[in-house]
N, C-alpha and C positions, 0 to 999 in steps of 0.2 A: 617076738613077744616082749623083749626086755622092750625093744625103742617103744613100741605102744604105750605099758607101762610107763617108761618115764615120761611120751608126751601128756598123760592122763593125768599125771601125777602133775607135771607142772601148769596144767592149766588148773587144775585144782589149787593148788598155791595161789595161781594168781586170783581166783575168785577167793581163797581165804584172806589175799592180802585188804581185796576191797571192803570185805567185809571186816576188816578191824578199823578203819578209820571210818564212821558212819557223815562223822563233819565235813572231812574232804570230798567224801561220794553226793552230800547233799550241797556242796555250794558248787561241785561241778555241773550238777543238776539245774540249780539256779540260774549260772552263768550262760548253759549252755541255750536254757529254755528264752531267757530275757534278751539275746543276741538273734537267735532265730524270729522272735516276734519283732526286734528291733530291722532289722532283715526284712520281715516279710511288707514291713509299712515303708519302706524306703524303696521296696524295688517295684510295689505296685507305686506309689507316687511317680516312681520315675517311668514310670510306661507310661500312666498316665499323662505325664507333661510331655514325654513326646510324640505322644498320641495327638495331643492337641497343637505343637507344635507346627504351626502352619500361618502366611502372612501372602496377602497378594502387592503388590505395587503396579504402576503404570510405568511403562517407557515409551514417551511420544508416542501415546494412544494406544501402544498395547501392553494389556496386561498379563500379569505374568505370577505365575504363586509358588512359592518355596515351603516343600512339601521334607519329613522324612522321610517317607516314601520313595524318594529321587536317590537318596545314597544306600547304597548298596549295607557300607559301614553301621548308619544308623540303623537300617533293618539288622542288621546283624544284631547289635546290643539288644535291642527293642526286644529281637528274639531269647537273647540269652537273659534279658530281666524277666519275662516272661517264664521259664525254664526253672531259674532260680528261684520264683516267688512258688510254682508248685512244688518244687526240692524242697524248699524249706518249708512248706505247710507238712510234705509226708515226713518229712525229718523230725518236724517239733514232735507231731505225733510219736513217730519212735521212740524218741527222745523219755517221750512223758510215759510211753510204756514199760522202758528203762528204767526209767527211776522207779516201778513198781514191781520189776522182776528182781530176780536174787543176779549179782552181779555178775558179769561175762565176759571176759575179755576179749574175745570175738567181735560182741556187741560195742566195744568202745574202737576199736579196730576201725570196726566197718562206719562209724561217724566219722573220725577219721579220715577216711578213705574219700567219703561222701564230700566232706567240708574241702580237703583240699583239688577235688575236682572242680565244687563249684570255684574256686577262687582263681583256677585256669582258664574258668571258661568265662568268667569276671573281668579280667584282667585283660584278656584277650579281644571283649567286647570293649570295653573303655580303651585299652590304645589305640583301634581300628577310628572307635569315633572321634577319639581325642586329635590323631595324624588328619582325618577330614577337617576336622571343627576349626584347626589350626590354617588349614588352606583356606577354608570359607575366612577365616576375619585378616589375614594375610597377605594371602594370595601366593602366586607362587610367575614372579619375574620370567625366570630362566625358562619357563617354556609356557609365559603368556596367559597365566592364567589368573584372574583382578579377584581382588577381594570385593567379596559380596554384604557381607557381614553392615555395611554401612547403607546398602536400601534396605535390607532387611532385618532389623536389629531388633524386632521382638520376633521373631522366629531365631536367630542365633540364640539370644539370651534364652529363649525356651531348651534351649537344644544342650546349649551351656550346663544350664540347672540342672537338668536330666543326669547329664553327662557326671556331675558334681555327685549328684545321688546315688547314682549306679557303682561311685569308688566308693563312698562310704559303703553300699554292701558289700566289696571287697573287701574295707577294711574289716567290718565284723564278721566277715567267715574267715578271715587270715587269723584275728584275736580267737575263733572258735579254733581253729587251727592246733593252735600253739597251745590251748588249754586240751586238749585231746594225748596231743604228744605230752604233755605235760602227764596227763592221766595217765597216759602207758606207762612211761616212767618211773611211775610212782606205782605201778603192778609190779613192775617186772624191780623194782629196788625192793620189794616187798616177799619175793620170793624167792629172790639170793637170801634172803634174811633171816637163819633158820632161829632165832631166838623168838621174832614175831610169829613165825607161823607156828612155834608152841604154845604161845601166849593163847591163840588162837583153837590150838587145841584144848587149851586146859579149861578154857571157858566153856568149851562143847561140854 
């Protein structure tokens, strides 16, 4: 009974600590909403471009088309912008329902949890394609294998761009990231703090 009591008790603190700073609660709310729609136009753009990413050439009469479709890595990411562009539509939503409920720390928790997932699964699509992209305009000597990247150089540059846009959605769920752990921090210093959380009483 006591340990119940005191975890009840400190999650109560932590929603009373959210609830004493109403400014920090609303520009978390801000940052977090204008990063997810920042997010969702970047990773649909970048499906889209390599969606369309595609070029044919001849070689002495036959021809020949460079597809993403052929890399295994590019479907990968294609997959994970995909992923992440429905993530972050159910997230904003969340998000926006957040900012309309009495505050949780659960609820900030599990954004958290959310954001640094996608940023695994971001991260992990962009160096898959990034390791191909580098062979395609490269090549790779030691076991024979010619850079392509110069017959086909608006299919690279498409593939490029993609690739460019898929890290900026990284970078903004890493910035969501750090504003989250940021938020926790700012609970949990809030409920060591026993002079706020009378403050907090006394307004009741």
């Amino acid at each position: 009974m006591d340990t119940k009591n005191s975890f009840e008790y400190q999650v109560r603190s932590l929603a009373a600590a959210a609830m004493a700073s109403p400014k920090q609660g609303g520009g978390f709310i801000k940052v977090q909403i204008m990063l997810r729609v920042l997010a969702i136009l970047l990773a649909s753009a970048a499906m889209v471009t390599m969606l369309t990413s595609r070029e044919s050439v001849n070689f002495f009469g036959i021809s020949m088309e460079a597809r993403y479709s052929y890399s295994s890595a590019f479907k990968f990411l294609m997959v994970a912008d995909a992923v992440v562009f429905a993530f972050s539509l159910l997230s904003l939503i969340f998000v926006f329902l957040l900012s309309r409920s009495k505050p949780n720390p659960c609820s900030y928790f599990t954004v958290f949890l959310h954001d640094l997932v996608v940023v695994l699964l971001m991260m992990a699509g962009c160096g898959a394609a990034t390791a191909i992209g580098v062979v395609g305009r490269d090549g790779m000597a030691q076991v024979g294998w010619l850079a392509m990247c110069g017959n086909v150089s608006k299919f690279c540059h498409k593939v490029t761009f993609s690739v460019a846009l898929s890290y900026m959605v990284a970078i903004c769920y890493i910035v969501l990231t750090v504003t989250s752990v940021h938020k926790l921090k700012y609970l949990a210093a809030g409920m060591s703090n026993p002079e706020s959380q009378e403050g907090v009483s006394g307004e009741k």
